[in-house]
C-alpha positions as CSV (number, residue, x, y, z in Angstrom):
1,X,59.2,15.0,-64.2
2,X,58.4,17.3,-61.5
3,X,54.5,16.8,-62.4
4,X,54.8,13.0,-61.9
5,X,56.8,12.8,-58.5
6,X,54.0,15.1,-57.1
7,X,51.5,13.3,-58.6
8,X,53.5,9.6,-57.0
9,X,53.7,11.5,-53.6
10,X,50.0,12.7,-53.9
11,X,49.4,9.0,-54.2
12,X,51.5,7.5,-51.5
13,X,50.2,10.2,-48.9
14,X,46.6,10.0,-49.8
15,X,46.8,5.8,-49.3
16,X,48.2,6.0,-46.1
17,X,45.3,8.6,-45.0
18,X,43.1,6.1,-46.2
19,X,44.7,3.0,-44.5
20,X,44.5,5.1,-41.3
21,X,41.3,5.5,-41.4
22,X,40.7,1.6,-41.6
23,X,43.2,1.1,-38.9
24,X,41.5,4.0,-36.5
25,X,38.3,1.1,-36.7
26,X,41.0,-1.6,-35.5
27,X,41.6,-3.4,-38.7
28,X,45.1,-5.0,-40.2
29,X,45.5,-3.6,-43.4
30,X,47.3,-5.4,-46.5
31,X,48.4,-3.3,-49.5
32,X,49.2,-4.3,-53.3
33,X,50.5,-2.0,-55.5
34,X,49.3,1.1,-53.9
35,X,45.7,-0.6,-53.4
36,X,44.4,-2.1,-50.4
37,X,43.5,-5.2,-51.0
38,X,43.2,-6.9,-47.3
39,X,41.3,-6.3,-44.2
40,X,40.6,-8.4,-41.2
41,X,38.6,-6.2,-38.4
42,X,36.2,-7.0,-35.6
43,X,32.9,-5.4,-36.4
44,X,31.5,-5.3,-33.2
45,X,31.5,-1.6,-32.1
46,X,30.9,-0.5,-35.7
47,X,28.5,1.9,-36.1
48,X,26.4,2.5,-39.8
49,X,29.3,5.2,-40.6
50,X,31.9,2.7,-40.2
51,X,30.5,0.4,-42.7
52,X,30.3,3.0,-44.6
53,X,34.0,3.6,-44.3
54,X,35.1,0.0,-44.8
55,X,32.5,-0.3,-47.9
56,X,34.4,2.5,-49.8
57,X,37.2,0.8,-50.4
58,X,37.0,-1.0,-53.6
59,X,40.1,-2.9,-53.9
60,X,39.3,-5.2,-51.4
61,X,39.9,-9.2,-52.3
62,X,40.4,-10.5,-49.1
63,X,37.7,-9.2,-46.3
64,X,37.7,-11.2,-42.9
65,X,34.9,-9.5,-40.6
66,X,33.3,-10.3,-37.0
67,X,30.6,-9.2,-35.2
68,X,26.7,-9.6,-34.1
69,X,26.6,-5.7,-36.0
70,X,26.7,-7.3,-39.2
71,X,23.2,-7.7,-39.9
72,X,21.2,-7.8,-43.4
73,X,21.5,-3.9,-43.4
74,X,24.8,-3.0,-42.5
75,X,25.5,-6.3,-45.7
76,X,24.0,-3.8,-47.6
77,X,26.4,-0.9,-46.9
78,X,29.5,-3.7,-48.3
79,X,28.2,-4.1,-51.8
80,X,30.2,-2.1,-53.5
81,X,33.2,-4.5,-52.9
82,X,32.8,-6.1,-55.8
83,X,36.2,-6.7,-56.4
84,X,35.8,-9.4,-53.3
85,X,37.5,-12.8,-53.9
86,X,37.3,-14.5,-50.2
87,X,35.7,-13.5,-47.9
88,X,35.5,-14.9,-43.8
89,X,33.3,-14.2,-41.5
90,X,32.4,-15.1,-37.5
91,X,29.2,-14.2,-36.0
92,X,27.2,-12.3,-38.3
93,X,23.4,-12.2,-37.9
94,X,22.4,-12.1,-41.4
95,X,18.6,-13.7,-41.8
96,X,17.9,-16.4,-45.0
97,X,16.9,-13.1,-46.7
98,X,19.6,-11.0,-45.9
99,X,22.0,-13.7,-47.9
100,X,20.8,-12.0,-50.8
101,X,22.5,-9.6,-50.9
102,X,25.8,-11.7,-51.6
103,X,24.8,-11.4,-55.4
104,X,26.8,-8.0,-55.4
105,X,29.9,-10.0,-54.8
106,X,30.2,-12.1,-58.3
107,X,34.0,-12.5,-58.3
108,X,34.0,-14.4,-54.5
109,X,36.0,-17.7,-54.9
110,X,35.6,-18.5,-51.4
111,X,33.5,-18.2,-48.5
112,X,34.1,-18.7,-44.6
113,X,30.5,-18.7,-42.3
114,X,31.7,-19.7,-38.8
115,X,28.9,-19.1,-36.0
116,X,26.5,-17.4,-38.5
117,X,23.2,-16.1,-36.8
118,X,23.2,-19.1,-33.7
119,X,20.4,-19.5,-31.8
120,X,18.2,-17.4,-34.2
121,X,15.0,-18.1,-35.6
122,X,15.3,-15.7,-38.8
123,X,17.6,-18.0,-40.0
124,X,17.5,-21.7,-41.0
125,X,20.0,-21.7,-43.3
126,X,17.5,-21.9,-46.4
127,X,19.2,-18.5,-47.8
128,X,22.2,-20.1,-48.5
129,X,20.7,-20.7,-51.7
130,X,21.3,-17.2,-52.7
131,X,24.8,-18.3,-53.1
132,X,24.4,-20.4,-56.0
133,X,24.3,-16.9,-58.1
134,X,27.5,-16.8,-57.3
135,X,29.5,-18.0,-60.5
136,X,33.1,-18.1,-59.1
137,X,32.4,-19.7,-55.7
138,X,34.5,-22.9,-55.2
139,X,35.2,-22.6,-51.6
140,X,32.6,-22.8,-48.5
141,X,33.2,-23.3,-45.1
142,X,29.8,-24.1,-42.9
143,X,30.2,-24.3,-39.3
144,X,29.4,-24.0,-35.9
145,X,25.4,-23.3,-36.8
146,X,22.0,-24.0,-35.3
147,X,21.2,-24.1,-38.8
148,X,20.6,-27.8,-40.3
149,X,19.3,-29.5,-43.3
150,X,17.8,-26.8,-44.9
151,X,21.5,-25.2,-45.2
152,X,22.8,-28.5,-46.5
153,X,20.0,-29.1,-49.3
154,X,20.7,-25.0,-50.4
155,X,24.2,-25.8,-50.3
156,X,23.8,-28.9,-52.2
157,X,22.2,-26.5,-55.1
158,X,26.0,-24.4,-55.3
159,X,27.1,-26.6,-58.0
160,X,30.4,-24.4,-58.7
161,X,31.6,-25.7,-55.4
162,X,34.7,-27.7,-55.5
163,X,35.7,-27.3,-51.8
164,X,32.9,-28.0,-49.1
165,X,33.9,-27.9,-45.0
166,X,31.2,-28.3,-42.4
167,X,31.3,-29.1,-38.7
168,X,29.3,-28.3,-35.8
169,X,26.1,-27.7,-37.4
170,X,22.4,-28.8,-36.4
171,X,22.1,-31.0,-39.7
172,X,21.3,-35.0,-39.4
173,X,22.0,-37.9,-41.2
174,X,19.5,-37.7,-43.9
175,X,21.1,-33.7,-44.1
176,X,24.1,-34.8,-46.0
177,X,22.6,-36.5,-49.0
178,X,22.5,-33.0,-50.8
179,X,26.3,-33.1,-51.1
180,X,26.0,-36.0,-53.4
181,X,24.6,-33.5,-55.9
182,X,28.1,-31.7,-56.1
183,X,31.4,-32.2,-58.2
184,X,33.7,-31.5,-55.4
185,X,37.2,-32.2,-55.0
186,X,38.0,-31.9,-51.4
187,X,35.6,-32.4,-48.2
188,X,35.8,-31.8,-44.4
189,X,32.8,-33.3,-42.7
190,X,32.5,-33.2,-38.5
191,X,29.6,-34.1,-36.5
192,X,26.5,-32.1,-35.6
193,X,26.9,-30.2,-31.8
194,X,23.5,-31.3,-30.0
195,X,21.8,-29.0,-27.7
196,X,21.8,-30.2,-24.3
197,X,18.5,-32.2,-22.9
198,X,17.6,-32.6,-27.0
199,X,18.0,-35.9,-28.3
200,X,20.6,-35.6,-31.3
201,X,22.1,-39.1,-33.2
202,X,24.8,-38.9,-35.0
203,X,25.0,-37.0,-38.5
204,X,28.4,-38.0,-39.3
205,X,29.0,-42.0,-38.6
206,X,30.3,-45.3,-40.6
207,X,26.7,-45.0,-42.5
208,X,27.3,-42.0,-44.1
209,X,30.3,-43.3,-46.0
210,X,28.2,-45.0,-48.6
211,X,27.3,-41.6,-49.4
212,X,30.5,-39.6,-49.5
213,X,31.3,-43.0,-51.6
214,X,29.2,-41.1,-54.3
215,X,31.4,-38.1,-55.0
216,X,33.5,-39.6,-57.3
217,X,35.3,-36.5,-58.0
218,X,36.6,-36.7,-54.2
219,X,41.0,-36.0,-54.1
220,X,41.1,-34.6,-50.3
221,X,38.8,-35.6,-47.9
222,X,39.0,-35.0,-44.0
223,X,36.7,-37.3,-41.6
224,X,36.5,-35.8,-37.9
225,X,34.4,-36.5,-34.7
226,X,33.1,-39.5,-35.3
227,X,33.5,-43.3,-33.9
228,X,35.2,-45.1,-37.3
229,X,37.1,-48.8,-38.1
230,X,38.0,-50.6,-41.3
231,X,34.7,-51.0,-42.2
232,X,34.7,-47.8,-44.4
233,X,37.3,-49.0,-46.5
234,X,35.3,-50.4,-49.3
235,X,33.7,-47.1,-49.5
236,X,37.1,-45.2,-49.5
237,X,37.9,-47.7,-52.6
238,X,35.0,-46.7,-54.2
239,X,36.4,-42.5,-54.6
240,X,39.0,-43.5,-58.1
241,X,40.4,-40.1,-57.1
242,X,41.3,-40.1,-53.7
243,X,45.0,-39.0,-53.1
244,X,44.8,-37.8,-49.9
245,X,43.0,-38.5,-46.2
246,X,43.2,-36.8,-43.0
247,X,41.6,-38.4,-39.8
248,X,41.6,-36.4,-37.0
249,X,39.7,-35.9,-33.5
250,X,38.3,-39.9,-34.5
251,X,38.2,-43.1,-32.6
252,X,39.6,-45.3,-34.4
253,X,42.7,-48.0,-33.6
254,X,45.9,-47.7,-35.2
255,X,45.7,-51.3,-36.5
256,X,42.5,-50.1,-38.6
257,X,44.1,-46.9,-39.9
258,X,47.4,-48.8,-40.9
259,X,44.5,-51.2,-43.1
260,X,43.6,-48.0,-44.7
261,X,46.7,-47.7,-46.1
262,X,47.6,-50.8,-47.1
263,X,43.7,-50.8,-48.7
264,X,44.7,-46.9,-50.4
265,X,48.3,-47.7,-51.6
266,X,48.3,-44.3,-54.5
267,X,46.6,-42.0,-51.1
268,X,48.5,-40.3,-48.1
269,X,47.0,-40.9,-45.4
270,X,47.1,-38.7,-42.0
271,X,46.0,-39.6,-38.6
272,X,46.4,-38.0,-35.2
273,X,45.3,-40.6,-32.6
274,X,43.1,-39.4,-29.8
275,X,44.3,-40.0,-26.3
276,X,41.2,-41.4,-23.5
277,X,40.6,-38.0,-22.0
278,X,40.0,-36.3,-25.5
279,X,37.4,-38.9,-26.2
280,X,36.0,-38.4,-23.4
281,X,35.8,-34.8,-23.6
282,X,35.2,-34.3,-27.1
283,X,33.4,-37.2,-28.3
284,X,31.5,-38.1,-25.1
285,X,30.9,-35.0,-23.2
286,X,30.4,-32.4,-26.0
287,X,29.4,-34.2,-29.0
288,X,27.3,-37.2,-27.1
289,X,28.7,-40.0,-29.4
């Protein structure tokens, strides 16, 4: 008896030496069972021993990281969390070959790349494909890139995915056809962010309904930043599956979105109505609608 409470206090004291030392780099730790199993820290001062530290722990499922340190090499110094089932990140400066590396992490279920290398020219999104070794992946979240339709046609190649978000991204029209390639059950799609003094049309519009109209495995889909009417209801009609709808940050009149619903009686439908001065911000001013 006296053998296993020294052994249970051995345990207890030598996890909370080791959640110390991910807390001394800044980052919220999550425990189950003993284990630590969550971490979100901001990677930015981390230095090649830190990864090291936060790459030694195992049990990690849940990893949200930051940072313009997180590069192909310091990726490398992370594969031993194999145990990784979501994983979110902001900033990281990972080129198309650095993504790679992401075939260390078989169990992931979900990914999260918000801001992922902007403005650089090592990576155009084409490494993205590396993901589709990824057997478990079901979740992805692409936004707020300078990468365009290069990302989308690897992403279209992901066929595990069942849950696909994008927004702010460099991709055009012709960009989104890949997604027609994909069984998924829920979509977010948002408009493209145009660089200033660069012509940029639309990549998200009333057009590219006919080809959302093609997933027919569609239940949750969420249309934003974009100038919409009634005139996308036959394509709405056209998804047999389709039990809910979300339109946000999109022009649109009330009297159109209430024809929605009559049109979509078995699909709850949710809409926050822009006021003048958010269109004109938002859809005039930043996106250039």
């Amino acid at each position: 008896m006296k053998t296993l409470l020294s052994l249970l206090f051995s345990a207890v004291v030598t996890f909370a030496a080791d959640a110390e030392a991910l807390r001394k780099l800044g980052a919220k730790v999550t425990e189950t069972a003993g284990m630590i199993t969550q971490v979100n820290v901001k990677c930015d001062g981390f230095t090649e021993a830190d990864f090291r530290t936060l790459g030694s722990f195992t049990t990690i499922k849940d990893l949200t990281i930051s940072g313009k340190t997180i590069t192909d090499d310091t990726l490398t110094l992370l594969t031993g969390l194999t145990e990784l089932e979501r994983l979110s990140s902001d900033g990281v400066q990972l080129t198309d070959a650095g993504f790679r590396h992401f075939a260390a992490f078989q169990k992931l279920k979900s990914i999260s790349f918000f801001h992922p290398a902007f403005r650089s020219k090592e990576f155009t999104g084409s490494g993205l494909v590396h993901l589709k070794a990824l057997p478990k992946l079901e979740r992805l979240t692409f936004a707020g890139s300078t990468a365009g339709d290069a990302a989308m046609e690897s992403i279209g190649q992901i066929t595990p995915l069942k849950e696909f978000r994008t927004w702010h991204t460099a991709q055009t029209q012709a960009g989104n056809a890949p997604l027609a390639k994909l069984s998924l059950t829920s979509l977010r799609i948002g408009q493209r962010l145009p660089e200033w003094g660069k012509e940029a049309p639309a990549s998200f519009d009333e057009t590219t309904m006919s080809l959302i109209a093609q997933i027919k495995t569609l239940e949750a889909l969420e249309l934003t930043e974009a100038r919409l009417s009634a005139k996308i209801i036959p394509h709405l009609q056209a998804l047999p599956n389709l039990s809910k709808l979300k339109i946000e940050t999109v022009d649109i009149s009330q009297s159109d979105v209430e024809a929605i619903r009559v049109a979509l009686p078995n699909c709850k439908v949710d809409f926050k109505p822009m006021t003048d001065a958010e269109k004109e911000s938002l859809l005039v001013k930043k996106l250039r609608l």
